[in-house]
N, C-alpha and C positions, 0 to 999 in steps of 0.2 A: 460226026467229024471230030469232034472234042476225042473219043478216047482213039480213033486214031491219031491224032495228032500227039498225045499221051503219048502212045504206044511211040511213035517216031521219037517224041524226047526222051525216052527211055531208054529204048536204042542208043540212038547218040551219046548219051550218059553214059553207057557202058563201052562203045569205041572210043569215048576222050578217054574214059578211066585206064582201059585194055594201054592205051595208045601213052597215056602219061605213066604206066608201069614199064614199057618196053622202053621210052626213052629212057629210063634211069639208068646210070645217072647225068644227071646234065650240069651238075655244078657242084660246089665243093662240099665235103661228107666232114662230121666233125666227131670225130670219137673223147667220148668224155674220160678222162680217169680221175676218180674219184679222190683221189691222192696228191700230194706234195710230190714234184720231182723228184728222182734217183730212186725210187723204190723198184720191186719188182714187177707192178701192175703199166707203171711208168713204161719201164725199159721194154717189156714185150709189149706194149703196145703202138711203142714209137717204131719199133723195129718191124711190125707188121702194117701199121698205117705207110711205110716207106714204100713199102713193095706194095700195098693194095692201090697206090696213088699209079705205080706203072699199069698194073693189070686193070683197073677203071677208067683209066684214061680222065681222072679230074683229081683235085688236089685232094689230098684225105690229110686232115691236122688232127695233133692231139691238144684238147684242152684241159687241162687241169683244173678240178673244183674240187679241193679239198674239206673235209670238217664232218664230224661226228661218227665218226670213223668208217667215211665213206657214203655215210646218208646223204650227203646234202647233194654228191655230183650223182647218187642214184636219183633222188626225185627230182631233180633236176631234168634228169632223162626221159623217166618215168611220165612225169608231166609236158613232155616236148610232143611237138609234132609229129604222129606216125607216118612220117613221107620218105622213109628212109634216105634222110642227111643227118640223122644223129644217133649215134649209139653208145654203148655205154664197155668199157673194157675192167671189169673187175675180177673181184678174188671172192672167197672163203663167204666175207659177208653177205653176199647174195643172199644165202640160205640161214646163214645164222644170227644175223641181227632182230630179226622179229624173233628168235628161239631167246634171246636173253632180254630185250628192252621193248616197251610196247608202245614207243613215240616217234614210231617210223612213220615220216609224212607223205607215204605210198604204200597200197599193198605190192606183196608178192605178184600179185597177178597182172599188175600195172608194167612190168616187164616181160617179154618173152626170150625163151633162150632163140641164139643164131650158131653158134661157135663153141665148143673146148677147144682151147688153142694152144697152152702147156701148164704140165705139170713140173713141180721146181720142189726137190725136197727142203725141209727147214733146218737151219742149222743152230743148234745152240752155243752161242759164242757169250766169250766173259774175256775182261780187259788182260794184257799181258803178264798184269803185277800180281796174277792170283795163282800160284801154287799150285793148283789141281792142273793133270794132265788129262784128265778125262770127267766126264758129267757124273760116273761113280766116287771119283775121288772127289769131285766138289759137295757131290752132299755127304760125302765121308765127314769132310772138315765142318761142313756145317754144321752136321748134328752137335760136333763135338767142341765146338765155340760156345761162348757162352752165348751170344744174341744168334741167332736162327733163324732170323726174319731175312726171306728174300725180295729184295727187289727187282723188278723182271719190266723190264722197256718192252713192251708192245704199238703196235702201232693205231692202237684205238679199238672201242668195243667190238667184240665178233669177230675181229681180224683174224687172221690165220697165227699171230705171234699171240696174240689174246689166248687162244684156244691153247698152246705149246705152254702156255703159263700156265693152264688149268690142267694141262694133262701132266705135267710138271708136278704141279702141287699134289695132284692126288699120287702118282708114284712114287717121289718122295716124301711125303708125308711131312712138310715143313710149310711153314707160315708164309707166304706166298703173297707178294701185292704187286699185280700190275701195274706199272705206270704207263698212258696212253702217249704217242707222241702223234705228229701228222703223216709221217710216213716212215719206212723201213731203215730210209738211211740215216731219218733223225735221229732212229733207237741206236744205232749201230755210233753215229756222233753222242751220244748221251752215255753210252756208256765207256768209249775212250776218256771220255772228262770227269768219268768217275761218279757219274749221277745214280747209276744204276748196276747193278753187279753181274744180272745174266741178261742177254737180250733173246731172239731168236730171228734168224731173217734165213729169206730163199736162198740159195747159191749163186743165184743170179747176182744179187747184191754182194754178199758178205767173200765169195771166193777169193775175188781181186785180195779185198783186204788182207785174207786170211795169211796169202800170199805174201801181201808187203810186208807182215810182220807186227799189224795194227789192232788186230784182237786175233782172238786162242778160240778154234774152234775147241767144245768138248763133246758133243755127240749129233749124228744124223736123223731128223725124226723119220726117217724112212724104212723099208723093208733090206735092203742092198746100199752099201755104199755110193756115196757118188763118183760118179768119174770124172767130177771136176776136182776132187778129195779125196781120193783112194786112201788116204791113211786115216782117215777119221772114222773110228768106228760106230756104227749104228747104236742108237739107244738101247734095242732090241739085243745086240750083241755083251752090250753093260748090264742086262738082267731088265730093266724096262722096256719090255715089250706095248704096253700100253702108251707110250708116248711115241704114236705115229700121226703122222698128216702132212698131206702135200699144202703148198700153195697152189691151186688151179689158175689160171687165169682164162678168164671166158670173155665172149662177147653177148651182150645184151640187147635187145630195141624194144621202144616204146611199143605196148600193146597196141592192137590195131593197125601197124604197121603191112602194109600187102603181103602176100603170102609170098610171092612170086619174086618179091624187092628181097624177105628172108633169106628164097633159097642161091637168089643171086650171089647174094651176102655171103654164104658159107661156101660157095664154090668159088669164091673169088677168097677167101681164107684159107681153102683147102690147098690153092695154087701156090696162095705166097707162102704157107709152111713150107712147102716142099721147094721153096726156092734154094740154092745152093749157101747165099748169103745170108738169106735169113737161118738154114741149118748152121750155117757155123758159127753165128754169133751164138746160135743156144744151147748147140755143144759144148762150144769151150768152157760154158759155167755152167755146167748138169742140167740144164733145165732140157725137159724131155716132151717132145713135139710129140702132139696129139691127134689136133683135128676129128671128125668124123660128121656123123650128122645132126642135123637139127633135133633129132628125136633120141639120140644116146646121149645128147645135151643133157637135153630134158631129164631122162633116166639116171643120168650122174648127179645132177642138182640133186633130185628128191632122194638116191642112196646116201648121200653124202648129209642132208637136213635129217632125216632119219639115225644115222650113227651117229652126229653131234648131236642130237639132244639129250643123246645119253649121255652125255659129258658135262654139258649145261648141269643137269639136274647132279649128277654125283659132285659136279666143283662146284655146285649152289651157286651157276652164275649168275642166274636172272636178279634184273636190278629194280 
């Protein structure tokens, strides 16, 4: 009688479990970004938390945990509850913060991919007082100044502007110091006041500015122009082909999270991409709608940790 009774709680076990995955979701979902407001990670992710709140029918918020550039609202995640109501909306560091620094308070594996959601090329911009019309002529001038030392606003270790600095330094071959800030739009503030002389951010961010007249793009870290900047030529077209890299922006959840809760998750991101709304807001500023599945997530991640570590090791980022 014992191990039938077993066998019956077992059963039951697995109809409340079955039965508490199909009701998800039943109550509000909080996607983390790891970043300071106005950045790129920010902006798509508020812009598809908007539309995932219609298509779920519960409220889906973004919260903001900034610091360490981006560790603290990953392990934050990383260590939450796998019941899918928390997920993690990031960039570039997913993959490359443990490539450079070895004080990440979660592994890799602590998160699973759900989502690519877009790619946003990077743009290198410098204040409007500086001279050079394009990223050839500023290191033209540089060389040929007496101090040669650049300073380059990133928005914190592993970041995607982190990386534009490293791939920066080794194409141009000049003295190179990152300064970290909390988020995209800080570097882009830090360098209108003159703190810093190159920054790099998505186009998601920087176009508006570009536009108002508030910094100077000088080159696209991308393959093709953007078509939110049609006139700004590509690195690649300046003779630096090696200073390419997107901004990704992905969704993440805590390991252990149900399987079934994941794939709900990317079909209900696969819907809000292709929302009308959500397409034009990431039109108008080049960023380029993704989506696909859980497992070419996955595939992107590890191509993308793979090419950057070669970058790590030739700009001797590891700290």
């Amino acid at each position: 009688m014992r191990v039938v009774g077993l066998f019956f709680l077992i059963v039951l076990a697995g109809f409340a479990n079955s039965a508490f995955a199909q009701a998800w979701p039943y109550k509000l979902i909080t996607i983390v970004v790891p970043f300071a407001p106005g950045g790129n990670i920010d902006i798509v992710g508020r812009t598809v938390a908007k539309e995932l709140s219609e298509i779920l029918k519960q409220p889906v918020i973004v919260e903001n945990k900034p610091g360490a550039g981006g560790m603290v609202g990953a392990t934050y995640v990383a260590k939450s509850k796998p019941d899918g109501y928390t997920f993690l909306v990031s960039s570039n560091g997913l993959v490359t913060t443990t490539l450079i620094r070895n004080d990440q308070q979660h592994k890799d594996e602590d998160l699973v991919p759900v989502s690519l959601l877009t790619l946003a090329p990077s743009v290198i911009i410098t204040s409007m007082n500086n001279p050079a019309a394009n990223l050839k002529e500023f290191i033209n001038n540089t060389k040929a100044s007496k101090d040669n030392r650049v300073m380059f606003a990133t928005a914190g270790v592993g970041t995607t502007p982190h990386f534009v600095s490293a791939l920066f330094k080794i194409a141009a071959d000049l003295d190179v110091e990152p300064i970290p800030y909390k988020s995209g739009s800080d570097t882009v503030t830090a360098l209108v006041g003159g703190q810093v002389q190159l920054a790099a951010e998505s186009t998601q961010v920087v176009t508006p500015k570009i536009k108002a007249g508030m910094v100077k793009a000088l080159a696209v870290t991308y393959d093709q122009r953007s078509a939110s900047l049609p006139d700004i030529p590509t690195a690649k077209e300046l003779g630096y082909p090696g200073i390419f890299i997107t901004h990704f922006v992905g969704m993440m959840a805590p390991a252990g999270t149900p399987v079934d809760i994941l794939d709900k998750m990317n079909q209900a991101n696969q819907k809000a991409l292709q929302s009308p709304e959500v397409r034009n807001v990431f039109n108008s500023s080049g960023t380029i709608v993704v989506g696909g599945t859980r497992a070419s997530f996955a595939e992107y991640l590890q191509k993308e940790r793979e090419r950057l570590r070669l970058v790590v090791r030739d700009a001797k980022m590891t700290q």
